[in-house]
TIDRENMAR-433899 format. One record per residue (C-alpha): residue in three letters; x, y, z; residue number from 1. Coordinates in steps of 0.02 Angstrom, whole numbers. Layout:
<vextors>
- ALA:X:Y:Z:NUM
...
</vextors>
This chain:
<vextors>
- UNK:266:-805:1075:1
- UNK:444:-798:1008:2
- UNK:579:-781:1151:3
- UNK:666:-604:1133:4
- UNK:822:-609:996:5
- UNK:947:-486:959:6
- UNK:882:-453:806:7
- UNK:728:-352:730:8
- UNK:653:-520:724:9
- UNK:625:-488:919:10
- UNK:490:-370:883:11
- UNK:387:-509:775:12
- UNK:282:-571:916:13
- UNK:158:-418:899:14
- UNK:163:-427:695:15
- UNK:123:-615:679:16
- UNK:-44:-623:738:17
- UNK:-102:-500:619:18
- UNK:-91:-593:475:19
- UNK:-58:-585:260:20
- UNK:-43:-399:315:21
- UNK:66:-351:463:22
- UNK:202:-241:452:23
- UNK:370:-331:483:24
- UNK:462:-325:312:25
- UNK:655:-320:356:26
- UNK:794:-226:441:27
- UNK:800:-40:414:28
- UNK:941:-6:322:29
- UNK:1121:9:409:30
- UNK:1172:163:475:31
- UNK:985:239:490:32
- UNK:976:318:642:33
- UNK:855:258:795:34
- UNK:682:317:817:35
- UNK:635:355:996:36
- UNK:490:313:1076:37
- UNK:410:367:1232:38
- UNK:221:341:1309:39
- UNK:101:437:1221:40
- UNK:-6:545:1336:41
- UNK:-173:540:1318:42
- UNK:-279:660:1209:43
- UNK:-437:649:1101:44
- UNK:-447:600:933:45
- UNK:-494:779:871:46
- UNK:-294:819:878:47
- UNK:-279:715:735:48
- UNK:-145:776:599:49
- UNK:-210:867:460:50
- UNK:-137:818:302:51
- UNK:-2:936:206:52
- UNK:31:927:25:53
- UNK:177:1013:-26:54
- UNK:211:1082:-195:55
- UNK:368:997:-292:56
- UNK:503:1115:-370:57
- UNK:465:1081:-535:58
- UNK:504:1161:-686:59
- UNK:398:1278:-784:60
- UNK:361:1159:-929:61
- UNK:265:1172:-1091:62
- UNK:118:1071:-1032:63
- UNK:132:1234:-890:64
- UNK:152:1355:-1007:65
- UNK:49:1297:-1178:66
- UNK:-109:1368:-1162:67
- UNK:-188:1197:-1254:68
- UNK:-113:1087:-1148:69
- UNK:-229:996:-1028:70
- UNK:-253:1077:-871:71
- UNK:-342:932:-778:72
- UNK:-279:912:-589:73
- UNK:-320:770:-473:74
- UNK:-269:699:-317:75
- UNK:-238:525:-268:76
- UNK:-206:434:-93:77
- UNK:-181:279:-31:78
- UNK:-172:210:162:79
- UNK:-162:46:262:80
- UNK:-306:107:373:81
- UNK:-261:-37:504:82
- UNK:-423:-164:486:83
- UNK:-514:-156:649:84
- UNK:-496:-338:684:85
- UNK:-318:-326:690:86
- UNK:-330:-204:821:87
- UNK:-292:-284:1004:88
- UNK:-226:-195:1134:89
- UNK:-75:-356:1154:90
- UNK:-34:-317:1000:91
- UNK:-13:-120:1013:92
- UNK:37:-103:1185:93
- UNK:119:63:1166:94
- UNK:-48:140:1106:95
- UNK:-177:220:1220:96
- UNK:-342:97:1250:97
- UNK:-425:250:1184:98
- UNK:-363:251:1041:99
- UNK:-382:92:975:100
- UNK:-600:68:1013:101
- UNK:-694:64:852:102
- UNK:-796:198:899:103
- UNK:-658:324:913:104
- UNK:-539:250:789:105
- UNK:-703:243:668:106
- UNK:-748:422:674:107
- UNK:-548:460:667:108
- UNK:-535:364:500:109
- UNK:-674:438:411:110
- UNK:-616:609:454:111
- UNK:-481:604:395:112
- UNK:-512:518:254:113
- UNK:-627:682:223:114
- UNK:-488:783:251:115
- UNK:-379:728:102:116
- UNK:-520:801:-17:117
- UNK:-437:675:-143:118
- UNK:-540:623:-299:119
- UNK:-448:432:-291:120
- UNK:-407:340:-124:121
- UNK:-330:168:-149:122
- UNK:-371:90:40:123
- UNK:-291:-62:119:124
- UNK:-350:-186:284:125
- UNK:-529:-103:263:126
- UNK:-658:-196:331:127
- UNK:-819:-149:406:128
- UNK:-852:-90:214:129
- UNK:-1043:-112:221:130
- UNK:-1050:-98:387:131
- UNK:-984:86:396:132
- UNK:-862:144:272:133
- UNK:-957:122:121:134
- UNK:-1124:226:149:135
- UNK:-1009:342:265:136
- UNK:-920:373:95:137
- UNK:-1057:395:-4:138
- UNK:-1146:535:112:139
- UNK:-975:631:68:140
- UNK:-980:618:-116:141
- UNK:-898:470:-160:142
- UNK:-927:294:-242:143
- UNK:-808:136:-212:144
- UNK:-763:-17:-266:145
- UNK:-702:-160:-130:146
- UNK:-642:-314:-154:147
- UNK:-616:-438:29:148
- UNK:-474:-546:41:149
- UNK:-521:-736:26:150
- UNK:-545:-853:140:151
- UNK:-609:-809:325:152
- UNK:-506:-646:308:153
- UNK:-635:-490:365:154
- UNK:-530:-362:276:155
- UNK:-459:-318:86:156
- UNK:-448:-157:-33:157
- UNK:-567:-28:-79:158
- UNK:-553:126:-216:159
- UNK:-654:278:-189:160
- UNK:-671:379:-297:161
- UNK:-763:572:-342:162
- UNK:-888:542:-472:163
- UNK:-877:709:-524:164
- UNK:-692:715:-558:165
- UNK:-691:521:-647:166
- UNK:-825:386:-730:167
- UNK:-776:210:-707:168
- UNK:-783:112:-842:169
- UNK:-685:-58:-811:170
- UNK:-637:-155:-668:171
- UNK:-553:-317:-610:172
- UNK:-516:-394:-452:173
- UNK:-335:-484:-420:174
- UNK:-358:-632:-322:175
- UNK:-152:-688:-262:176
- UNK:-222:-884:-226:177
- UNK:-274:-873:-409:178
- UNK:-65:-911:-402:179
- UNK:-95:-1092:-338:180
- UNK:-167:-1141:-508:181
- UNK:-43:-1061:-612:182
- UNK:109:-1138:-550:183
- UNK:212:-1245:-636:184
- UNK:372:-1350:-545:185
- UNK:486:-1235:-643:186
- UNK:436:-1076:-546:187
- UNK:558:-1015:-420:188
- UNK:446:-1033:-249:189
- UNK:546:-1140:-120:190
- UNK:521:-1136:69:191
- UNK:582:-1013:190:192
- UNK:724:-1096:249:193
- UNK:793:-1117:86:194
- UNK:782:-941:-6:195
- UNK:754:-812:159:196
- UNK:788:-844:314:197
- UNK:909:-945:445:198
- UNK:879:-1097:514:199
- UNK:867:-1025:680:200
- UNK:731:-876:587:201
- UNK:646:-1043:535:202
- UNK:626:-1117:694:203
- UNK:487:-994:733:204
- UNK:352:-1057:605:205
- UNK:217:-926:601:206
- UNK:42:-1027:666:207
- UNK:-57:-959:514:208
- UNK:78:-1002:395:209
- UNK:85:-1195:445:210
- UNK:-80:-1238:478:211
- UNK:-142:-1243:310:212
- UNK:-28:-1388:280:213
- UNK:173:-1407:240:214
- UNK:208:-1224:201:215
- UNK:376:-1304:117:216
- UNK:241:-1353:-16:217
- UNK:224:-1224:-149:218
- UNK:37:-1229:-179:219
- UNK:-1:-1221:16:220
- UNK:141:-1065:-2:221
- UNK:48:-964:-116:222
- UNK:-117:-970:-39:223
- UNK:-115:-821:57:224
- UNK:-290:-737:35:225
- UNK:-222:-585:-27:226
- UNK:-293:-483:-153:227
- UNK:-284:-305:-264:228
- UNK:-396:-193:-395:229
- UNK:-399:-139:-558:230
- UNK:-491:7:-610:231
- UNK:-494:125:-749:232
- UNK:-572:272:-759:233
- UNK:-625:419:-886:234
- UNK:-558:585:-809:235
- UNK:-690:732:-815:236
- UNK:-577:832:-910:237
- UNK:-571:899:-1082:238
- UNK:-435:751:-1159:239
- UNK:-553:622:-1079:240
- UNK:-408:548:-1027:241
- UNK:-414:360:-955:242
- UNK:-320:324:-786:243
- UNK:-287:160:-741:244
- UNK:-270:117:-553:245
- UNK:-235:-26:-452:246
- UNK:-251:-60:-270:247
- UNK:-157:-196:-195:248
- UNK:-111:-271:-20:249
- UNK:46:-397:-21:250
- UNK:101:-524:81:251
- UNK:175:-479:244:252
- UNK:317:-595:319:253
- UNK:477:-556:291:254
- UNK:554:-737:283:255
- UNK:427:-761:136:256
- UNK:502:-666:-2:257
- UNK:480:-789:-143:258
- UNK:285:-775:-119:259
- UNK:301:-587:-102:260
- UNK:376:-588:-256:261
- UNK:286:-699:-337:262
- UNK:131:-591:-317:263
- UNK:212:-430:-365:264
- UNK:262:-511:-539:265
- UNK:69:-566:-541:266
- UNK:36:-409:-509:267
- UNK:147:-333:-650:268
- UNK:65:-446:-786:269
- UNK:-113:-433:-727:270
- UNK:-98:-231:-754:271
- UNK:6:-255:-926:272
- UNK:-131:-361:-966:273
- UNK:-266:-242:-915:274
- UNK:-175:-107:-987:275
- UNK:-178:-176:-1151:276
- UNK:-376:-208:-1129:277
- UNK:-415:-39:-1096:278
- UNK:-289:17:-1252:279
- UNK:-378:-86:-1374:280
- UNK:-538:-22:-1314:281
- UNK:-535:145:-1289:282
- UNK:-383:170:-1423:283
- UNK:-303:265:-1313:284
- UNK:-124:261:-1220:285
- UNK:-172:241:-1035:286
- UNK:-85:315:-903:287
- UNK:-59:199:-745:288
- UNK:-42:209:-551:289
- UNK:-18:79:-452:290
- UNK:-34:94:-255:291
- UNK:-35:-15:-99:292
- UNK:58:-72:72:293
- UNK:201:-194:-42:294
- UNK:252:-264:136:295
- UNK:417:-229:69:296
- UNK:569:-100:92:297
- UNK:662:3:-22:298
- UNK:804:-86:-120:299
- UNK:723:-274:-81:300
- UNK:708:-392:-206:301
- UNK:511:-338:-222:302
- UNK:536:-169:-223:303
- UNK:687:-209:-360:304
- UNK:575:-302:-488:305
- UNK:449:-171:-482:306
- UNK:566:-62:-552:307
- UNK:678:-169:-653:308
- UNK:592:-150:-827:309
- UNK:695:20:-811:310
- UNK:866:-62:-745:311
- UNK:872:-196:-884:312
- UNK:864:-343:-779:313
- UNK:859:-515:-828:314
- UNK:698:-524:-734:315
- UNK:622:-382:-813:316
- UNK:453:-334:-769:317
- UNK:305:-319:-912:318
- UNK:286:-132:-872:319
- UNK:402:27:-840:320
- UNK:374:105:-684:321
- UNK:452:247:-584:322
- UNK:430:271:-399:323
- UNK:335:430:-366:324
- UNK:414:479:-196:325
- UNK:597:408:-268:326
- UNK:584:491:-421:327
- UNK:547:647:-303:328
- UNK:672:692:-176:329
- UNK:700:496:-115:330
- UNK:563:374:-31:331
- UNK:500:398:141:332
- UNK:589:389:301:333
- UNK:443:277:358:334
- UNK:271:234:294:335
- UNK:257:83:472:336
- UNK:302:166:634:337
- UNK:301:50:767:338
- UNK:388:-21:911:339
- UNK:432:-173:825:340
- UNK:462:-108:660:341
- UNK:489:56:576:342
- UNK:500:82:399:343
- UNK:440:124:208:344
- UNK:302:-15:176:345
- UNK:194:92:62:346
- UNK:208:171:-97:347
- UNK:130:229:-269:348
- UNK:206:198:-429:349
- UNK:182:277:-613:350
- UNK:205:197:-775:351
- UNK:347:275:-891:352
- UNK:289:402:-1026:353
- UNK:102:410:-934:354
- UNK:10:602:-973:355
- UNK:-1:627:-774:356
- UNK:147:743:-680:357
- UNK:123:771:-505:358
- UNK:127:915:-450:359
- UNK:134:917:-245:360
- UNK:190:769:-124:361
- UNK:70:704:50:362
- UNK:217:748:168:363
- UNK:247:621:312:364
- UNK:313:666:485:365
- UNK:498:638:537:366
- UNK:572:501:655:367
- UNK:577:636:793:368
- UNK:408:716:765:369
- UNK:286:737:894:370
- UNK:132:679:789:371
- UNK:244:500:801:372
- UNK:343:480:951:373
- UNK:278:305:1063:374
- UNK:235:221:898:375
- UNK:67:208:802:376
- UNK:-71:206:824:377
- UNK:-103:386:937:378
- UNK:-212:524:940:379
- UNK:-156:606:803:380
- UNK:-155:450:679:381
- UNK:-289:311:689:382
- UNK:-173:173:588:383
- UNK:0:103:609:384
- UNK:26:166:436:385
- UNK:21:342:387:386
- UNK:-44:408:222:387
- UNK:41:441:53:388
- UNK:-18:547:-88:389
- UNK:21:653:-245:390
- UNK:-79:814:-334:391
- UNK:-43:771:-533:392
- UNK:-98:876:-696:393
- UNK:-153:802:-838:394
- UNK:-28:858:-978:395
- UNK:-22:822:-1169:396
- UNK:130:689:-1226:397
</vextors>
């Protein structure tokens, strides 16, 4: 255990256990106000939030108004479900014992997974997949894909998805320690100390990140077990349009930028990649969404490549994409709501000039709400992380 700092970094101890996955990312940005937090009280898990998706002030537009255009609507949502072995009560002190049992938390889950009614959840830390979630799933209507990090990691992603609203008809699996192979001296992973943190950050080496080997080494660096999915689908809808989406989980600790990044780049070129696949194929112009806990905040240098094929960087990313909560009134005050750590972890992103235009936002609670206050997990949500989600039509470009 670290001693306690000054710093955000004093709220690490409860994160570092939980690992390739846990929610420290960095400071919240100066000049936020403070969250409170106060002892939850104890209630059932049947006073669990029920989700809200708010129509967006859009304009009446002509793929509104044209009675040809497509009318096709879906609804997508993705959510860090918290993976059951992470759960401990040392590590989530603040949250009732209730609350964190697999029975309860189980049931809690799966409802409101139900409750979204959403024809595409992208779903990060799931494990018990055959166990539980996958036949659970199934009974309500829907099929999956899963893919479990590598390694002795119990947990990785899942899509499921309404067969009745889409027909998949390609996949691919993103494995990050695929990295390890692919690098070359030349690429720009150095250790900790170096690029992200101080020396006295340093000083508390994370167990899981040194006993591998010299985590200074670049190939022991990139070997994080993480992983992500690619999926496209045929829409049921008149167009027969083709929807790419991807699913991905990236690295969690915040002194570790350089491998953050250098998955999100892998990330970027595996989709372009994909994206091209399913062009040639289907001779068709894809539209893509790409969803996930990014372990990363607003304005970092993750969050920044992501979008930089639209800011003309130098580092320019192989594919445009716009923020769908930025692009729509700003990101989240928090996706992580914690003791240690609050902030925007989570997000879904759209690729430039896609035939998709959502239509209605998954509203999150604010700092002072009650659904929040003592930190996550509570009665009212089962995970750390809360939910985020979109409505979109299918229009004609």
């Amino acid at each position: 255990m670290l001693k306690p700092q000054t710093s955000w970094t004093a709220s690490l101890p409860l994160l570092l256990i939980r690992r390739c996955s846990r929610t420290a990312a960095s400071p919240s940005p100066a000049g936020d106000r403070p969250l409170s937090f106060v002892p939850v009280c104890k209630r059932r898990m049947s006073t669990l939030a029920h989700p809200r998706f708010a129509p967006l002030p859009t304009e009446q537009t002509e793929s509104q108004t044209d009675g040809g255009a497509a009318r096709y609507q879906f609804r997508l949502v993705s959510y860090n479900i918290l993976a059951q072995v992470y759960v401990k009560s040392t590590l989530f002190p603040h949250s009732p014992s209730a609350c964190l049992k697999w029975k309860s938390r189980s049931g809690a889950i799966l409802t409101e997974l139900k409750s979204f009614d959403a024809d595409f959840m992208c779903i990060q830390e799931l494990d018990e997949y055959d166990t539980f979630y996958k036949k659970n799933m199934e009974n309500s209507g829907y099929s999956s894909i899963y893919i479990q990090r590598s390694g002795d990691k119990r947990d990785g992603c899942g899509i499921f998805y309404k067969p009745k609203s889409a027909e998949l008809v390609q996949k691919e699996v993103i494995l990050y320690n695929d990295l390890v192979e692919k690098y070359v001296p030349s690429d720009n992973v150095n250790s900790a100390l170096e690029n992200n943190s101080s020396a006295e950050e340093d000083k508390n080496a994370k167990p899981d990140n040194s006993k591998r080997g010299d985590p200074n080494d670049p190939r022991v660096r990139l070997k994080r077990d993480c992983v992500g999915l690619l999926a496209a689908f045929k829409l049921s809808d008149p167009c027969d349009q083709i929807l790419i989406v991807a699913n991905t989980h990236i690295y969690w600790d915040p002194q570790w930028i350089d491998v953050k990044l250098a998955q999100a780049k892998y990330l970027l070129s595996r989709v372009s990649q994909f994206e091209q696949l399913i062009s040639n194929k289907y001779n068709c112009k894809p539209s893509v969404i790409i969803a996930g806990d990014f372990n990363s905040t607003p304005g970092d240098k993750v969050y920044n490549y992501l979008l930089s094929a639209n800011l003309g960087s130098t580092d320019e990313a192989p594919i445009k994409l716009r923020s769908l909560y930025a692009a729509n009134g700003g990101e989240p005050e928090y996706t992580n709501y914690t003791p240690g750590f609050t902030g925007t972890l989570d997000y879904i992103f759209l690729s430039d000039g896609s035939s998709i235009k959502p239509t209605s936002l998954l509203r999150l609670p604010r700092g002072d709400s009650e659904d929040v206050k003592g930190g996550l997990p509570n009665f009212r949500h089962p995970s750390d992380h809360l939910p985020i989600g979109a409505d979109f039509l299918v229009v004609n470009i």
